[in-house]
Every structure is written in structure tokens, then in C-alpha cells.
C-alpha angles and dihedrals in degrees: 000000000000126000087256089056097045094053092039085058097043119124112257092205080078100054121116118260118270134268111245124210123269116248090006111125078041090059085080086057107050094065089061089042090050090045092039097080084048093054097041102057087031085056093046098037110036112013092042098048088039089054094046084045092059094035085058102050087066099069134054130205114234136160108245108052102013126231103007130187105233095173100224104337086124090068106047086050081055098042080055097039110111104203089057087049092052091047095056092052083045092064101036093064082047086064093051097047112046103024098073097038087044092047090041099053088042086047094057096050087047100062090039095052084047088048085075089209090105118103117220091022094166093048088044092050096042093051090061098038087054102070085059084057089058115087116249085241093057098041091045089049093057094040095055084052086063103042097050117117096225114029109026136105093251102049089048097053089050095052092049101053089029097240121149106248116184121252088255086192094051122117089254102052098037092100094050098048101052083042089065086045089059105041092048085050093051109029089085093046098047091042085055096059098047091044089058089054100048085057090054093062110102106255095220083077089061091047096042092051092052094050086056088052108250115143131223097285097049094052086049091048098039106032106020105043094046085056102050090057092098089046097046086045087058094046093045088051088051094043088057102055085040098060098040087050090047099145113136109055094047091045087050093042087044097084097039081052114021096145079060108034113042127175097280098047100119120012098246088056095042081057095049087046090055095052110031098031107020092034087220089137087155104060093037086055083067103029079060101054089045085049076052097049095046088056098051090048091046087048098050093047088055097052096037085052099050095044092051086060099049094046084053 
């Protein structure tokens, strides 16, 4: 018998143990060390003030008695205040005005950024996606230059050729305006995100639908719009929370126009004004979760709405 055969034969019960993997039985605890720093900040920063929030929303100050637990007295004074009840509709018009202007407009630069038939596409692409990397302070700074009636650019032009041009900071413009502040900020941001998802979709659908003969707007129509769907339902999601938390620009706009923006103008600055002016930290503890509430139903309406749709 040759020295193969023997060792072919051999028992296996004799052979020696097996080596074991270095690290193995560790590799179970890597996922929890990795998650561990996550858990940790989103406990301190967002569960723990969340908590105290709520904790808070539950008492009153008063002077006769001190610091008192009312259960949730504070939000049925909410639920019956009407200048939270003016901001959210407030708001809510906001939403209606300047989202679909603002995705419409992200979702045509998209799709012409994705043509390919544009020159200079990265130069194109990074110019709207800039005015997203300036901070809302800034932008609402320079857009409160502008829109001032006596030194601005605007009012100045007017005036030198003549020409009417609308009191952008009026009562009846102020929507309007913070709406175009918005939508420059976030364009480049929303048009990002759908751009990324019309480069995910496989080329050979392009090809195969030229082939077919469609031209450049049926496949837009037919191939490109069906797969943004997941991506303009993201954008949408974050559009809502976005307009019901609206807080900087009006703060900033609020000194150039106080006889037109007052402390209640839009619910997240009603909020700020109880605690931090009014020291009513209490009440705007609860006037903030039912702002958070009306976000999530909102929310849900809208996506329950659209996916009915789409379902339909």
C-alpha cells in the first residue's frame, strides 16, 4: 500500500482537532460595537430631550402653588388656541403653494441633466445644487436685501425704468415670497436625489425602447417617470415635515417686516415665542408634540393618498 492510500484510509476519528478561525466567535460582537456609538448620541440627543419634553408639557407655572402637574390641560388649551390654529393653516397653504412649484421644477432638471443632450452637464448640475450648500440664514439674509422696498435691487430697478414692482415683503406677498426662498434652498437638493434614482435605472430599457421607436419623451413618460415614484415619494415625505417645521426664514424676515410677521406666524415659531419670549416652556412643550402630531397625520394622508393612486 502506498503512502496516498494509507493516508486516504486512515481513521478520521485520529486526526488531529481542527483549526478554528481566527476572530470567529468576535464577529457577533462587532454589529452591537459598531451600533453602540448610534445608540448612544440618538438616546442623549433625541429620546432624552423628547422625554423631558413630554415630561414638561404635563405641568404649568403659576403663581400660587409653583410648579403644578395639569395632565394634559396644556393641550386642550392648544387644541383651543386660535393662533396655533392659524399657523398651521398657515403652513399648510405654504405646502400647497411652493412643493409642487419647488419638485417640479427638481424634477425637470432632473430628467434634463439624465437626457444627456445638455453641454456643461456637471457645471449645470453643480449651479443648482449651490444654493442647498448656503446656509438658510444666509440665503434668507440676501433674499431679504432683494426684496426690500427701498434699498434693494428690485425696487431700484423699478424705480429706474419706472416700472410697478410688487411690495415683496406686503401681507399679501409674504407667502410668496418665503415660498421662492424655499424652493431656491432646496431645488438643488430634491433634484439630487431624483437624479440618483434615474442612474440607477438599467440602460438596456432605454435601448430597448428605442429600438421600439419611442422617442425621448415616451421613454420619459413611460420608463423614467414610473421609476422615480419611490424617489418623488421621498422627496414629497421630506417636503412635508419641511414646510410644517418652517422656522428660519420667517424668524430672519420677521425684523425687516414685523407689522406683517408676528410671533405666531407659522407654528414652529409660535412654539420658539412661548418659551423663549413668553417663558411659557410649559405650553410650548405641548403646543410642539401636537405640531408633531400634525406632521405625522399629514404625512400619512399624503402617502396614503399617493399610493392609492398609484395602486388605482
Amino acid at each position: 500500500m502506498t503512502a496516498t492510500t494509507a493516508a486516504s484510509t486512515e481513521d478520521p476519528r485520529r486526526a488531529g482537532p481542527k483549526r478554528r478561525r481566527l476572530g470567529g466567535p468576535r464577529h457577533g460582537a462587532a454589529g452591537p460595537l459598531f451600533v453602540a456609538p448610534f445608540m448612544v448620541l440618538f438616546l442623549l440627543m433625541f429620546l432624552t430631550p423628547l422625554g423631558y419634553a413630554a415630561y414638561l408639557s404635563l405641568f404649568q407655572e403659576r403663581l400660587i402653588g409653583g410648579t403644578t402637574f395639569v395632565g394634559l390641560d396644556n393641550y386642550v388649551a392648544a387644541l383651543k388656541d386660535p393662533l396655533l390654529a392659524e399657523g398651521v393653516l398657515r403652513v399648510a397653504a405654504f405646502f400647497v403653494i411652493q412643493v409642487p412649484l419647488m419638485l417640479l421644477l427638481a424634477l425637470l432638471f432632473a430628467l434634463a441633466l439624465d437626457s444627456g443632450l445638455l453641454r456643461l452637464a456637471r457645471v449645470i448640475r453643480l449651479g443648482i445644487f449651490v444654493p442647498y450648500a448656503v446656509p438658510s440664514v444666509v440665503a434668507t439674509l440676501m433674499w431679504g436685501y432683494l426684496y426690500g422696498p427701498d434699498f434693494g435691487p428690485f425696487a431700484q430697478l423699478g424705480e429706474k425704468f419706472g416700472l410697478p414692482v410688487p411690495h415683496f415683503l406686503s401681507d399679501g406677498w409674504m407667502l410668496s415670497s418665503l415660498a421662492n426662498v424655499v424652493t431656491w434652498e432646496f431645488v438643488g437638493y430634491n433634484m439630487i436625489i431624483l437624479y440618483a434614482a434615474l442612474r440607477t435605472v438599467p440602460k438596456e430599457l432605454y435601448e430597448a425602447a428605442a429600438m421600439d421607436g419611442a422617442g425621448a419623451w415616451r421613454i420619459a413618460r413611460s420608463i423614467k417617470l414610473p421609476a422615480l415614484r419611490p424617489a418623488l415619494m421621498l422627496t414629497l415625505l421630506f417636503s412635508v415635515i419641511g414646510s410644517f417645521q418652517l422656522f428660519n426664514e420667517p424668524k430672519l424676515l420677521q425684523d425687516i417686516a414685523p407689522d406683517v410677521i408676528d410671533s405666531s406666524y407659522t407654528a414652529n415659531l409660535y412654539a420658539y415665542s412661548l418659551a423663549f419670549t413668553g417663558q411659557q416652556v410649559n405650553y410650548a412643550a405641548a403646543v410642539s408634540f401636537l405640531l408633531g402630531l400634525v406632521i405625522v397625520i399629514f404625512s400619512y394622508v399624503v402617502l396614503f393618498t399617493a399610493n392609492r393612486r398609484r395602486t388605482s
